[in-house]
N, C-alpha and C positions, 0 to 999 in steps of 0.2 A: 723849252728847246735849247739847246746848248749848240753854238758853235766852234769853231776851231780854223783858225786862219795860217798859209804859208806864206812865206815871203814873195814868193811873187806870183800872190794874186789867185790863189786855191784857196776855197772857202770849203770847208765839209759839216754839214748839218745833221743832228742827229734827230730824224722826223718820223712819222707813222702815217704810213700809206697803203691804203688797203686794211686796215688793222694788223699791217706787218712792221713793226721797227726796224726801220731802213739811215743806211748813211747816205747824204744828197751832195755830190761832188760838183761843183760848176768854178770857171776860174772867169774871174773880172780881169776883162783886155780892154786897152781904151775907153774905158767907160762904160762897157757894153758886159753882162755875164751871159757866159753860154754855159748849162747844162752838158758835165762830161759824165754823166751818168748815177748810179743807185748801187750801194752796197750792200748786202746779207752781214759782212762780219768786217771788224779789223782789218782783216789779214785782206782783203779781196782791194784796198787802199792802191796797194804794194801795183793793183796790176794800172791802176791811172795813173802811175808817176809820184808818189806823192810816199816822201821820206816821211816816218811820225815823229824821226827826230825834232824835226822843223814845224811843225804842228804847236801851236800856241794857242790856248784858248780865249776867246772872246768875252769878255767878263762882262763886256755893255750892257746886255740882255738881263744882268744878276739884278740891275736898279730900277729894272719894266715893273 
């Protein structure tokens, strides 16, 4: 599973659900994440707010 983090505090996951390859958008406030929803493509990012500029990947996951 691969992540990708913004600066403040959007996390987007790339997961499979349903046996559908989905993007999993939630952003960490005060300590707490909430779920801002499930993406089909790239481009669909654009409608949660969420620049790709600013999108950084998570490498932690590479030494699991």
């Amino acid at each position: 599973m691969r992540q990708w983090r913004a600066p403040d505090g959007i996390l987007v996951e790339a997961i499979i659900l349903d046996d559908r390859p989905l993007l999993r958008v939630s952003h960490r406030v005060n300590g707490r994440t909430y779920l801002r929803g499930y993406c089909a493509t790239v481009a669909e990012l654009v409608d949660h707010g969420i620049d790709l500029a600013e999108l950084v990947e998570d490498t932690a996951l590479d030494h699991l």
